[in-house]
N, C-alpha and C positions, 0 to 999 in steps of 0.2 A: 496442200490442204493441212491445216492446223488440226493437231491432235484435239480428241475432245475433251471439255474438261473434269477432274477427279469431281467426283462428288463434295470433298475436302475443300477445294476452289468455289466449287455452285456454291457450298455455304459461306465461304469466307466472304465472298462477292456480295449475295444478297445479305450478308447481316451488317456489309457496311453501308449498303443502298437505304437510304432514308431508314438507318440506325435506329432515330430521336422518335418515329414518329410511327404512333400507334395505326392502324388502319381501319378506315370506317367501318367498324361491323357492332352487330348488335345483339346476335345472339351469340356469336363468338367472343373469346374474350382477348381483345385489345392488346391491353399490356402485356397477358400471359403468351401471346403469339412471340411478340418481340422479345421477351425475355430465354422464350423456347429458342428461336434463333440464333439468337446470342448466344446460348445455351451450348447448341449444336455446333457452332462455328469454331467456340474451345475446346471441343471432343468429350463434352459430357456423353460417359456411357449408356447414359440411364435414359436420355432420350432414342439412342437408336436402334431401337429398337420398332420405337411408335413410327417411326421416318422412315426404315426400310419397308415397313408393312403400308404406310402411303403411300410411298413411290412404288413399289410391285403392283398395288392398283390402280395408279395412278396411268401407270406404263399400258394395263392393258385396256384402260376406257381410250388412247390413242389410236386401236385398233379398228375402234367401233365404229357403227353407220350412225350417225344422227339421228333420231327420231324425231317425229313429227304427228301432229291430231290426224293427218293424213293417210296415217301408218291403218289405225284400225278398220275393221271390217264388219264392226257395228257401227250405227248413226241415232245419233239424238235425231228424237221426233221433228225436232225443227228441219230437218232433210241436208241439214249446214253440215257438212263434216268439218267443217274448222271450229264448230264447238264441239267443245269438252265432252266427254260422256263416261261417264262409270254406270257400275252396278251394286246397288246391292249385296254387300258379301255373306251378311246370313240369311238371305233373302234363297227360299226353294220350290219349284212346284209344286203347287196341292194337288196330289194323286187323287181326291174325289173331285175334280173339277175339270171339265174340258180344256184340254191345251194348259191344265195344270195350274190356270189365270184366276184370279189373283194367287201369288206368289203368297206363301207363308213362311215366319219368322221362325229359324233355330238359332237363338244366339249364339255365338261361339263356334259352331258350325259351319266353317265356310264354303259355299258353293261355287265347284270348281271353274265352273259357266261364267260367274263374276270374273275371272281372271283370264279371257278368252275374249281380245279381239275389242275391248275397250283401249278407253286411254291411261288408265288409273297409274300400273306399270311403269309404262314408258317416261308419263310426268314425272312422276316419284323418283326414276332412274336419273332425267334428264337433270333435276334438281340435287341431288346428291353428287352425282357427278360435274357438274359445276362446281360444287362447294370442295370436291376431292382435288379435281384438277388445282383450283384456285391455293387450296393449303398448298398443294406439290411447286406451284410457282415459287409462294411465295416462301419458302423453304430451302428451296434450290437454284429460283432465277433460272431455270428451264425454260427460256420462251417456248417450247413444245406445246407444254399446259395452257397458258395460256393460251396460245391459237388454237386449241381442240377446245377448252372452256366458251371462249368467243365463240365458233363451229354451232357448237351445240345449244347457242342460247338465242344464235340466230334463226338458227332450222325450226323452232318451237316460239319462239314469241316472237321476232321480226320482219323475215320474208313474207312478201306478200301471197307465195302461192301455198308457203306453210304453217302461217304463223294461227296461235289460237286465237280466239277471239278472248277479249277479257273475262269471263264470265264463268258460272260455274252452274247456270242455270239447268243444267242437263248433269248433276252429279249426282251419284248414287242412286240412280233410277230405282224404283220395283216393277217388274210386268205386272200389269192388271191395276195397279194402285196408283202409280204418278208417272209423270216425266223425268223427275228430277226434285230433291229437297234438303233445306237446308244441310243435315246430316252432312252430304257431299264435301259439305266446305272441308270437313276434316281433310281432304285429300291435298288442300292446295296450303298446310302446314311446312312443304317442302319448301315454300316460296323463300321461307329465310335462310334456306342453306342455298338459293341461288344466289342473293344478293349480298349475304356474305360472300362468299365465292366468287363474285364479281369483283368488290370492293377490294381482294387481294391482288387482283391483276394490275393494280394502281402501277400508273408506269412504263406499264407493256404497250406497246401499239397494236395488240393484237386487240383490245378493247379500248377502239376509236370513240372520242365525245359525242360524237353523230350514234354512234351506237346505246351510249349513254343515255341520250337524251330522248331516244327512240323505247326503250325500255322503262324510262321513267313516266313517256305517255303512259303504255302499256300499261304499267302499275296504278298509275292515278287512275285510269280508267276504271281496273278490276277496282282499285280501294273502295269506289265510289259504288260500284255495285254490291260490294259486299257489304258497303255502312248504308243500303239506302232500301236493298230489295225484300223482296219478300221472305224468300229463304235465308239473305242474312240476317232479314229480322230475327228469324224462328233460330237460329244455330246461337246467336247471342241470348238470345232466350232459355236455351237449354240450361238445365241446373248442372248435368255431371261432367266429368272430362271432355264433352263437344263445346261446351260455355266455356271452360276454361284454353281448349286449342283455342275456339274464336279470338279469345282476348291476346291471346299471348302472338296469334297471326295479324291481327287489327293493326295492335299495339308496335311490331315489330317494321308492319309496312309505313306507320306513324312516323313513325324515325326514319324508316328511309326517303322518306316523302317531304321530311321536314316539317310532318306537322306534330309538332313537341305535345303542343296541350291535348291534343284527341291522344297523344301515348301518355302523358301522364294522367286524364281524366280515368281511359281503361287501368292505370296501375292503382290508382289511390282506388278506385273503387271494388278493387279484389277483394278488401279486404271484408265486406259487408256481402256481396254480389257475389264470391265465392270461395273463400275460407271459411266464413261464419255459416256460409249453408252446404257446406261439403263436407266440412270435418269435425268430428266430436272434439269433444275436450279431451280425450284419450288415444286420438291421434288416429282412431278409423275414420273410412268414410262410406256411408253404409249405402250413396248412390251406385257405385263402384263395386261393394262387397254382393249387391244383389248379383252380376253378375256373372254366367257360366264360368267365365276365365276371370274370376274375381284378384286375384296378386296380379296376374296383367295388366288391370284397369286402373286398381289401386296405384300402382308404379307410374303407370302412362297418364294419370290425372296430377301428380307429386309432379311430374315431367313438364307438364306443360304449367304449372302456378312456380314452378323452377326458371323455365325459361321465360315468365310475366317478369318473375323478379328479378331479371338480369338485365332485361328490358327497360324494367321501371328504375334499374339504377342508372342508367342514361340520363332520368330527369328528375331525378332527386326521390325516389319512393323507396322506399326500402323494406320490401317486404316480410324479410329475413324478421327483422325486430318487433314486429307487429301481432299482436291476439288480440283478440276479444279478452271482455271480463271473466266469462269463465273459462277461457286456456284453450280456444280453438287457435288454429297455428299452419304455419310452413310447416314449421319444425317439428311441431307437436303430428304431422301425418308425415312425417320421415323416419320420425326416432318409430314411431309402428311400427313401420315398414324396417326399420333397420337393423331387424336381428335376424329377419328371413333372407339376408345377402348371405348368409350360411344353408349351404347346399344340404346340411342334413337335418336344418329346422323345418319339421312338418307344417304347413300353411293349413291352419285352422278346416280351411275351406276343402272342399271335395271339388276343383277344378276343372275339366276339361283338358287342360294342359298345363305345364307351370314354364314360370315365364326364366327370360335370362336373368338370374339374380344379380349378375355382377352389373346389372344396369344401376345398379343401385351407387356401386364404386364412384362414379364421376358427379355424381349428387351428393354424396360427403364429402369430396373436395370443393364444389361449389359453395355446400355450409360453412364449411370451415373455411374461407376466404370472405364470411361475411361472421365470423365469431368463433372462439374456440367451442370445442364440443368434448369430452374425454372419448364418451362413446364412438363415435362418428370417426374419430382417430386410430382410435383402436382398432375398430371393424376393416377402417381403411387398408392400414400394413396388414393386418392379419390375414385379408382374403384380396390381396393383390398376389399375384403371381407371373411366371415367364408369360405366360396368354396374357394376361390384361396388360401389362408393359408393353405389349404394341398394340393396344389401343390409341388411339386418334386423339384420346381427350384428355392424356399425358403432353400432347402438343398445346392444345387451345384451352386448357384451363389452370388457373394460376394454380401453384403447387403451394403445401399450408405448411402455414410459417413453423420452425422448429421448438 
């Protein structure tokens, strides 16, 4: 039996395997992959950091059972347990009501019954972990990852006795009030950390064309229901951060779908459709600020018109460069946002919880690969540390120029 090989060799190996050529993905970035590889394969220090801390979880999603819609032990009204079903997460009993029916709203409050025996979870897991394994391939050239990647994307979207059904009709239910509505869509935002995560196994046989091609039904399927139904109508419709995941989820499957102009139509139109109605000229955004976990929202609404414009630079939009006349912005709701990545700047707001600041870190390196910024620079070196050097998004996003 052949010794296995150094970690040293996995990288040397994969950084010489299609070297030239970027990998289709669309929320990750491309060139920054290849160059992190290259990177690593010369013994830059500064990346391994982020590499040990993937491949350690990488190693133990190999351990896992695959989930599947199969799994839970609630069922959407439709009696199908192959569709999808969530709950509700600030949705609670109303104590004066029998059987507590209709459910009433504590924002920010999550009810721990939302997270019991749905699907919400396990998707969310199966989709990230996709995206984890597929970096770990293609970092290391492990075919390991890859065959657990494949595993787990088959058990949930291709087998016929496990797979979902395309739809998300039955998402974010409330007792007493619906089945299922728009809202839900938010949950299926993971979908581009699987098909990025796919698109890295290029190569592997452990992700066959038949498997491909099988997946790609799947996708056009859900695309079609989420540009056509009811609840997608209502989530595109949303003014706050649920409008802006919709676009940046549309938009993303756009691309992988090949269809360019439905991604570039959702990019060009952020700009009127949701920076001019989300953000002042001062860089708040007071949909966002109404709420309980208002720095949460605020960040996780920056996050997804972050990842529109990564998206929309696939087909020429650039959202980065773009305001309104009087100074509504990407930017202009970042630089807000971007003196609270300091742990001991008080957030205006009286929150519920505060959120992880350093989420902010990999959003100043996104700006500043689409323009210098001094601030955004600054803030960057000053609150990186040993912790955030092994984050994940020191591998997949370019690093700003010196």
């Amino acid at each position: 039996m052949k010794p296995p090989l150094s970690l040293s060799a996995m990288l040397a190996l994969a950084s010489v395997a299609c070297a030239a050529d970027a990998p289709r993905v669309f929320t990750l970035d491309g060139p920054a992959l290849v160059s992190a590889r290259d990177r690593l394969a010369h013994g830059d220090a500064a990346l391994a950091p982020a590499l040990a801390a993937l491949r350690t979880e990488a190693d133990k999603l190999l351990k896992g059972k695959p989930a599947s819609v199969m799994d839970k032990t609630k069922t959407a009204t439709s009696g199908d347990k192959h569709d999808y079903y969530s709950f509700g997460p600030y949705w609670w009993p109303d104590p004066a009501k029998p059987g507590g029916r209709p459910y009433i709203r504590h924002d920010g409050r999550v009810n721990p019954e939302s997270r019991q025996g749905t699907d919400a979870g396990a998707f969310g897991h199966t989709c990230n972990a996709v995206e984890t394994l597929g970096l770990a391939f293609w970092f290391t050239g492990d075919e390991r990852y890859a065959v657990k990647a494949a595993q787990l994307t088959r058990v949930w979207f291709l087998d016929p006795a496990t797979r979902m059904n395309p739809n998300l009709e039955h998402a974010q239910a409330i007792p007493g009030i619906n089945d299922g509505r728009g809202t839900g869509i938010l949950d299926a935002h993971v979908l581009a950390d699987l098909t990025d995560g796919l698109a890295l196994l290029a190569g592997s046989p452990a992700w066959t064309a038949a498997d491909a091609a099988a997946l790609t039904a799947w996708l056009e399927s859900y695309y079609a229901w989420l540009t056509t139904s009811r609840n997608g109508r209502n989530e595109r419709d949303t003014a706050n951060n649920h409008g802006s995941w919709f676009d940046a989820q549309a938009a993303h499957l756009a691309l992988v779908l090949g269809k360019d102009a439905d991604a570039k139509a959702i990019a060009t139109a952020a700009l009127t459709h949701r920076i001019a109605k989300q953000i002042e000229p001062d860089g708040r955004q007071p949909l966002e600020l109404a709420r309980t976990n208002s720095l949460h929202y605020s960040l996780f609404n920056v996050q997804a018109l972050v990842r529109l414009a990564h998206v929309g630079s696939h087909v020429g939009v650039d959202l980065w460069a773009v305001s309104t006349p009087d100074g509504r912005s990407l930017r202009a709701a970042l630089h807000n946002l971007a003196p609270y990545v300091d742990p001991a700047m008080q957030w205006p707001q009286q929150d519920l919880r505060d959120s992880n600041r350093a989420d902010l870190l990999p959003l100043f390196a996104e700006a500043l690969a689409h323009g210098d910024d001094p601030q955004f620079r600054m803030l960057l070196e000053k609150f990186s540390t040993p912790t955030t050097a092994a984050e994940r998004w020191h591998l997949t996003t370019r690093e700003p120029a010196p």
